[in-house]
N, CA, C and O of each residue as an XYZ file, in Angstrom:
480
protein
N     -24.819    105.043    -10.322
C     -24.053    104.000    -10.963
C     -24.403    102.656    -10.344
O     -24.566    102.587     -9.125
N     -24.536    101.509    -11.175
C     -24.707    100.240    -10.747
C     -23.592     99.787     -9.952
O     -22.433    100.148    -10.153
N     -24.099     98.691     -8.704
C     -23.308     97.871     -8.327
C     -22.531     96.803     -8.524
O     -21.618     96.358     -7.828
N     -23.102     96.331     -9.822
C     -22.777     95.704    -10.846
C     -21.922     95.834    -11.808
O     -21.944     96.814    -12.554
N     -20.906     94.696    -11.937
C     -20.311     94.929    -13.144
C     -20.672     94.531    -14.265
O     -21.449     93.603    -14.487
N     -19.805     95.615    -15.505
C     -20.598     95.230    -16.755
C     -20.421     93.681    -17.148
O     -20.755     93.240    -18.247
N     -19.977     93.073    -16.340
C     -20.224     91.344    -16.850
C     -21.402     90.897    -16.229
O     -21.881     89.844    -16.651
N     -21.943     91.464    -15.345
C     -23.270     90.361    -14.581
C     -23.826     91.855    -15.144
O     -23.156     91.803    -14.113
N     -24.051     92.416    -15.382
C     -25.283     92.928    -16.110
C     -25.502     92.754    -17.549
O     -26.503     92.899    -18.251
N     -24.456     92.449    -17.765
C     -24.964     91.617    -19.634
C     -25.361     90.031    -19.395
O     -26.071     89.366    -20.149
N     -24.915     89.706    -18.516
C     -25.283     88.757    -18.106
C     -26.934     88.561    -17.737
O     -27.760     87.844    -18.301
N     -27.044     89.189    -16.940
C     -28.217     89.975    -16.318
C     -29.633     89.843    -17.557
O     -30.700     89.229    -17.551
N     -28.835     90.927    -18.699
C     -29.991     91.754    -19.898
C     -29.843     90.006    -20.681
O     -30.920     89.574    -21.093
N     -28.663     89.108    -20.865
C     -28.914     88.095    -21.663
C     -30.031     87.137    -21.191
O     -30.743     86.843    -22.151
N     -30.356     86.657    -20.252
C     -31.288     85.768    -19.211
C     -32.643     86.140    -19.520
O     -33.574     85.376    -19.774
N     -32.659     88.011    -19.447
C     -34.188     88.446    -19.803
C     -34.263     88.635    -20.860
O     -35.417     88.697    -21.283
N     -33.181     88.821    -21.828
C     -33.981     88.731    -23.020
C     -33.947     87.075    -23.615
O     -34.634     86.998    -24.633
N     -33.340     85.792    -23.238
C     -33.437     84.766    -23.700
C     -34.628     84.253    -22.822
O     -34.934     83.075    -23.004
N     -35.396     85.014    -21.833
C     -36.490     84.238    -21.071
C     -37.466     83.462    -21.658
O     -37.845     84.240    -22.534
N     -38.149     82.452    -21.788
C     -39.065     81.684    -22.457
C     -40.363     82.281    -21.595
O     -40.625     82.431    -20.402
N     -41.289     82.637    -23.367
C     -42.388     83.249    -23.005
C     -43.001     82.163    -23.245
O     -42.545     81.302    -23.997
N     -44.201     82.063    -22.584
C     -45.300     80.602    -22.735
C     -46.728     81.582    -23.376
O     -47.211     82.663    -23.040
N     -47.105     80.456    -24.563
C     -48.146     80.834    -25.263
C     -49.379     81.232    -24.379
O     -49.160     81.580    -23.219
N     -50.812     81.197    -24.918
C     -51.911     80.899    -23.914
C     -52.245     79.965    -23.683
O     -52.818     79.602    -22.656
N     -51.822     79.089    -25.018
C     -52.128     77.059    -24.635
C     -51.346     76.705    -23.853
O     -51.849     76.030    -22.955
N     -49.748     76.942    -23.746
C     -48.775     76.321    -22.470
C     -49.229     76.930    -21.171
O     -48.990     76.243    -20.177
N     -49.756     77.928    -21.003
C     -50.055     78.687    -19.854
C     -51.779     77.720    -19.342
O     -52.210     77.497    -18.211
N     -52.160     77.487    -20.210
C     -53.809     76.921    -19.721
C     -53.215     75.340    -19.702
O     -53.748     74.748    -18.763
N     -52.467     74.642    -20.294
C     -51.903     73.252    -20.170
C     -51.457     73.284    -18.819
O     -51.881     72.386    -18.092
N     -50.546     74.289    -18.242
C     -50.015     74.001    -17.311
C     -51.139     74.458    -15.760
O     -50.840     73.783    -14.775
N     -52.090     75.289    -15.568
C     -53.012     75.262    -14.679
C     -53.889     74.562    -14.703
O     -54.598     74.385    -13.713
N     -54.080     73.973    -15.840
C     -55.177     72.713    -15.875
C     -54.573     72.019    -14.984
O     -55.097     71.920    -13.875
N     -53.161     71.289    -15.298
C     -52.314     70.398    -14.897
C     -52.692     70.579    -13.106
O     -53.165     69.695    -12.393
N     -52.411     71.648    -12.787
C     -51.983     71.909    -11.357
C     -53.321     71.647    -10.566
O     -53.428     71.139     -9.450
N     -54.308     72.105    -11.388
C     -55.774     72.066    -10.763
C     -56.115     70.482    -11.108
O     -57.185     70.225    -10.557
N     -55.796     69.756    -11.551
C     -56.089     68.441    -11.130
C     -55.542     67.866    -10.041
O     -56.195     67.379     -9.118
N     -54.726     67.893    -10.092
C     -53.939     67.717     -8.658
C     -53.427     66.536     -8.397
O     -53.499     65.839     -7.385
N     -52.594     66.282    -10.003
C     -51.845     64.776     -9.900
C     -50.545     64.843     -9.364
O     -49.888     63.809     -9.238
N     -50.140     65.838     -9.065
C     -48.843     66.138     -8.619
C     -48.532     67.636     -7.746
O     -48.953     68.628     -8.340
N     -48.080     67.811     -6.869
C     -47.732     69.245     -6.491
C     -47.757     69.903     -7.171
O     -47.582     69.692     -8.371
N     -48.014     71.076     -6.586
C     -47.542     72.417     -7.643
C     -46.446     72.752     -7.435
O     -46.001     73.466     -8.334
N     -45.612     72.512     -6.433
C     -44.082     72.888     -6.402
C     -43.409     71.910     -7.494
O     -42.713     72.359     -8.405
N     -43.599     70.922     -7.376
C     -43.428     69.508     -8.468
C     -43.566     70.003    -10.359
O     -42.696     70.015    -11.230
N     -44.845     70.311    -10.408
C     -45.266     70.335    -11.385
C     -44.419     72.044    -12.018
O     -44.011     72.035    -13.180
N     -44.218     73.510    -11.078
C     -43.812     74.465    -11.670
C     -41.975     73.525    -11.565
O     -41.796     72.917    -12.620
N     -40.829     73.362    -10.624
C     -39.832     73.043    -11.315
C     -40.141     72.054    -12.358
O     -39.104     72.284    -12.979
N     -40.717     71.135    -13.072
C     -41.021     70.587    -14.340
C     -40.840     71.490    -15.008
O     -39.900     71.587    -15.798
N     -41.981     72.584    -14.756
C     -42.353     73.415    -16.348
C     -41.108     74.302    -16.251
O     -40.886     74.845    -17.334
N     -40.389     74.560    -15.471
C     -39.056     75.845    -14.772
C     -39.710     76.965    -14.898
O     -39.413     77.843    -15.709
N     -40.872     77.019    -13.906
C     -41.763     78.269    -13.806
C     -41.398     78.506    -12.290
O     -40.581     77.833    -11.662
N     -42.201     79.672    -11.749
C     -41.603     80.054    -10.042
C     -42.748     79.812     -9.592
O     -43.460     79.929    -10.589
N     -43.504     79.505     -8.599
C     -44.659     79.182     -7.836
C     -45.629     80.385     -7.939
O     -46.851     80.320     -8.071
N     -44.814     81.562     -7.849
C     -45.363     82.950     -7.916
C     -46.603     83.156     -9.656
O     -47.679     83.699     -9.905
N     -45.331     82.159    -10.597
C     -46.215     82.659    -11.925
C     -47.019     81.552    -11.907
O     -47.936     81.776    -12.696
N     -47.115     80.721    -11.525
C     -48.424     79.778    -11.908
C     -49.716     80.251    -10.820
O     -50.775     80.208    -11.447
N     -49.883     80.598     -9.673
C     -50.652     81.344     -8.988
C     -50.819     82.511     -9.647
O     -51.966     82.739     -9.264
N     -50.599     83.258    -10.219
C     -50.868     84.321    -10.816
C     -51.853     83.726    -11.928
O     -53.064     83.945    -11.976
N     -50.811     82.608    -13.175
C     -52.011     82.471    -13.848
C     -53.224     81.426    -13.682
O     -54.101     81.171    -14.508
N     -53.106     81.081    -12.854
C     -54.240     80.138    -12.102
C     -54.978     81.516    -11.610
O     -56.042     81.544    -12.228
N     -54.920     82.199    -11.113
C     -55.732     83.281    -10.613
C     -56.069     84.288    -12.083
O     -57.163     84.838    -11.961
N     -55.636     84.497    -12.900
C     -55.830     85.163    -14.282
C     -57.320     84.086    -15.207
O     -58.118     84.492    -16.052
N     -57.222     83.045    -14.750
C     -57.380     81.763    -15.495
C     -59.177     81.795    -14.800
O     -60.275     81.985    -15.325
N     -58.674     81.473    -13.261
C     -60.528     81.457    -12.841
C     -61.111     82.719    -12.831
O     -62.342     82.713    -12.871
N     -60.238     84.421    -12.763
C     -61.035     85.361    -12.819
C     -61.775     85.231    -14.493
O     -62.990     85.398    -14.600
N     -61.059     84.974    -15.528
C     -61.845     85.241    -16.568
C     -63.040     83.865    -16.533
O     -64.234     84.147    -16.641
N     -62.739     82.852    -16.423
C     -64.052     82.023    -16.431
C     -65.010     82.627    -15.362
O     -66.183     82.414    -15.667
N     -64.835     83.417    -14.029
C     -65.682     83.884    -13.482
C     -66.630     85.458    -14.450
O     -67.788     85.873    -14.495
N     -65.554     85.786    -14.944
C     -66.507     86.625    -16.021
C     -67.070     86.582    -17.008
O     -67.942     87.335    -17.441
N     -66.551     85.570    -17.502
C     -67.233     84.747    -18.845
C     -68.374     84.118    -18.387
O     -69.245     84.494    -19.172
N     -69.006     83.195    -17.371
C     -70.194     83.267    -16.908
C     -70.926     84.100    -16.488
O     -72.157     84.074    -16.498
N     -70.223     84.920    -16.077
C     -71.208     85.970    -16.069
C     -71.961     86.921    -16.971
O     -73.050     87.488    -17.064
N     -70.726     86.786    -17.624
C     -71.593     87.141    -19.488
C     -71.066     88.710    -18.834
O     -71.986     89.486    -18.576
N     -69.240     89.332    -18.483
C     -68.588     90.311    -18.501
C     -67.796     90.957    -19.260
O     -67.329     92.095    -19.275
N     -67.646     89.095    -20.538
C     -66.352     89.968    -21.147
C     -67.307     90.939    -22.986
O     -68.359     91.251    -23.544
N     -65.794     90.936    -23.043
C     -65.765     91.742    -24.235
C     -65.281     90.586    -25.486
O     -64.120     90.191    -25.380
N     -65.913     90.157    -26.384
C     -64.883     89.072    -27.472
C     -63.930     89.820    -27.919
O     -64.299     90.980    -28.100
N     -62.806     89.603    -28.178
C     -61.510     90.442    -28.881
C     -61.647     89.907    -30.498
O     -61.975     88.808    -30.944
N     -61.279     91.079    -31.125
C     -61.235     90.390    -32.622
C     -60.121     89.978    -33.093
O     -59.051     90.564    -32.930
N     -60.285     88.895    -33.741
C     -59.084     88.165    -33.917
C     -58.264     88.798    -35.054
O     -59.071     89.367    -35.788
N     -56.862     88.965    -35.574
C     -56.450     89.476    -36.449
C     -57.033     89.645    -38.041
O     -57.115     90.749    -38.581
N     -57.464     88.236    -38.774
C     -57.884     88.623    -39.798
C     -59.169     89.156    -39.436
O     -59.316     90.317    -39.818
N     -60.032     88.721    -38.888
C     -61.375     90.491    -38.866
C     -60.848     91.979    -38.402
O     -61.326     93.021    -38.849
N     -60.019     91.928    -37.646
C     -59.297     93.146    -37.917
C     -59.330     94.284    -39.430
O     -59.957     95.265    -39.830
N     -58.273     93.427    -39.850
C     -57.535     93.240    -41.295
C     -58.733     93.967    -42.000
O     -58.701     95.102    -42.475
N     -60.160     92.804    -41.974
C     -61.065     93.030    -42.707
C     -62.111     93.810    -42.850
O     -62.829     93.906    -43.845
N     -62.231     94.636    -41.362
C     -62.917     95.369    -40.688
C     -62.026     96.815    -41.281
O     -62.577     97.756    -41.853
N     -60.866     96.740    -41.051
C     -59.829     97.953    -41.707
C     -60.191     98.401    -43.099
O     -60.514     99.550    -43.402
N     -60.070     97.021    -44.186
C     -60.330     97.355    -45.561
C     -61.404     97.611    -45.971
O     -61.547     97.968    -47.140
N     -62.421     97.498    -45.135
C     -64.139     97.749    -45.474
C     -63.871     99.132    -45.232
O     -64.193     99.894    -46.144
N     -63.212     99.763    -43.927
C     -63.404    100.911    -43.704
C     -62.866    102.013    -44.553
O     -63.304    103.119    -44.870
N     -61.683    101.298    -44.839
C     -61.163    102.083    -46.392
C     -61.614    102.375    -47.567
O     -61.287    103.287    -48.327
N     -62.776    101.132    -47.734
C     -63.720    101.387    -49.107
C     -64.864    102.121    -49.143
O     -65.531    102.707    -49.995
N     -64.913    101.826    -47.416
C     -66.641    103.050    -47.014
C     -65.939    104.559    -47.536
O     -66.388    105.260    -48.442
N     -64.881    104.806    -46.814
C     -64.128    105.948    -46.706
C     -64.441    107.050    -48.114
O     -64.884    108.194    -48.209
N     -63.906    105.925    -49.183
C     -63.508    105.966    -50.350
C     -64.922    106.057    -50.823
O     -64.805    107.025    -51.575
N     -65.921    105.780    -50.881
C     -67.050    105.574    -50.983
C     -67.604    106.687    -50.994
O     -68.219    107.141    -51.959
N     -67.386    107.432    -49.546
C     -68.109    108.960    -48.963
C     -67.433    109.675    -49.571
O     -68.115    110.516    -50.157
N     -66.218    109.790    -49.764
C     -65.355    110.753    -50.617
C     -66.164    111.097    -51.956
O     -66.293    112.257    -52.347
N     -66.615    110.157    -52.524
C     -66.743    110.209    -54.387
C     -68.265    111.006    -53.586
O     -68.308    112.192    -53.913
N     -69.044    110.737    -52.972
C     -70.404    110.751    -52.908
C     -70.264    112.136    -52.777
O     -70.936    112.905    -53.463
N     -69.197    112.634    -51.702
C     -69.183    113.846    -51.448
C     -69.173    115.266    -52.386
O     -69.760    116.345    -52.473
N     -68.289    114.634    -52.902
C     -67.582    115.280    -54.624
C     -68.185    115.604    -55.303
O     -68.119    116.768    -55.699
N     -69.604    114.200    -56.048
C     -70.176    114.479    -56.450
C     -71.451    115.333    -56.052
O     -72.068    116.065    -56.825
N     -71.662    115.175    -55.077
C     -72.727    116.324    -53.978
C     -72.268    117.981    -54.870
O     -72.934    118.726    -55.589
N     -70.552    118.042    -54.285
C     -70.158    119.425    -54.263
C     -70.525    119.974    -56.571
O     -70.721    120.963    -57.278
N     -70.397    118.601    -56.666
C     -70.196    119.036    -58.018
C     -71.938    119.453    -58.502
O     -72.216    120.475    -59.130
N     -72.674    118.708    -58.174
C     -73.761    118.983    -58.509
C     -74.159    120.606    -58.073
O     -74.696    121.437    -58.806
N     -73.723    120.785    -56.646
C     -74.647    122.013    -56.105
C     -73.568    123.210    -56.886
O     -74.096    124.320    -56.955
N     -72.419    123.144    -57.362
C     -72.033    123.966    -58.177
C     -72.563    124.146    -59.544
O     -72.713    125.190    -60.178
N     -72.800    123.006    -59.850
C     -73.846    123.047    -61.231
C     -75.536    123.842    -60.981
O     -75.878    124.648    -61.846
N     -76.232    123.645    -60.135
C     -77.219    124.216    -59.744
C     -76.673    125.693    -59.499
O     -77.418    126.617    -59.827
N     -75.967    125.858    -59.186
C     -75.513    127.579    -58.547
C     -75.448    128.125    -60.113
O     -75.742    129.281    -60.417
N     -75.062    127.222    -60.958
C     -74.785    127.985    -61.827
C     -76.145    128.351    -62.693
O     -76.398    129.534    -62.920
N     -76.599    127.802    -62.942
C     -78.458    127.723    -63.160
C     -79.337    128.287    -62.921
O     -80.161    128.764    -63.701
N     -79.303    128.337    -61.552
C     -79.716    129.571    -60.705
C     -79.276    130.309    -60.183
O     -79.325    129.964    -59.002
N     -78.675    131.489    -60.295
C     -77.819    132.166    -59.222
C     -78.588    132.269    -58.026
O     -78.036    132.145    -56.933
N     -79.858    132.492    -58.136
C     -80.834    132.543    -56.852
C     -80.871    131.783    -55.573
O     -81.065    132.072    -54.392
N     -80.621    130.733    -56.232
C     -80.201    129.401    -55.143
C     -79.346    129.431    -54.360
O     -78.196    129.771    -54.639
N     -79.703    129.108    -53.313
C     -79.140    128.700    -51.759
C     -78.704    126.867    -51.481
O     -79.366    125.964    -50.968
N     -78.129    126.873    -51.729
C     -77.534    125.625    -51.153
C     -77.865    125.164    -49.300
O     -77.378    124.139    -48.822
């Protein structure tokens, strides 16, 4: 059982679920920011009401991928609509092999019948 009462733990679940998530542009706005170095970073995270902990993290998230991106490590991610579009091609190939198939089966039943001799 919690030590907590059920008022500071709804309390608690309200905080994390009203937490403000930052995009990838507010997240790269704000380590740019810090890596220039017009202002502290203690300065600059109470501004953004971030903890010192998450901007070192993504300052460290931030130069590992440019360190792999020169290096020519990553992987490109596909963006949603090629997704999408990559999906519906695959549905029409799909659809495609199906009929081809069919007609395969239909033909070599027609030959069987022609020849009984025949081996497929």
């Amino acid at each position: 059982m919690s030590d907590q009462s059920p008022v500071e733990e709804r309390l608690k679940d309200i905080k994390r679920r009203t937490r403000k998530k930052y995009t990838a542009e507010e997240k790269l706005r704000i380590v740019l920011e810090g890596l220039r170095g017009e202002s502290s970073i203690a300065e600059l995270c109470r501004r953004e009401g971030i903890h010192a902990n998450q901007y070192y993290t993504w300052s460290k998230e931030f130069l590992d991928a440019g360190k792999q991106r020169l290096s020519g490590n990553t992987k490109r991610e596909a963006t949603s609509p090629e997704v999408e579009n990559l999906r519906k091609e695959n549905a029409e190939l799909k659809t495609a092999l199906a009929e081809v198939f069919l007609k395969n089966q239909i033909l070599k039943k027609n030959l069987h019948g022609l020849d009984p001799g025949w081996d497929a």
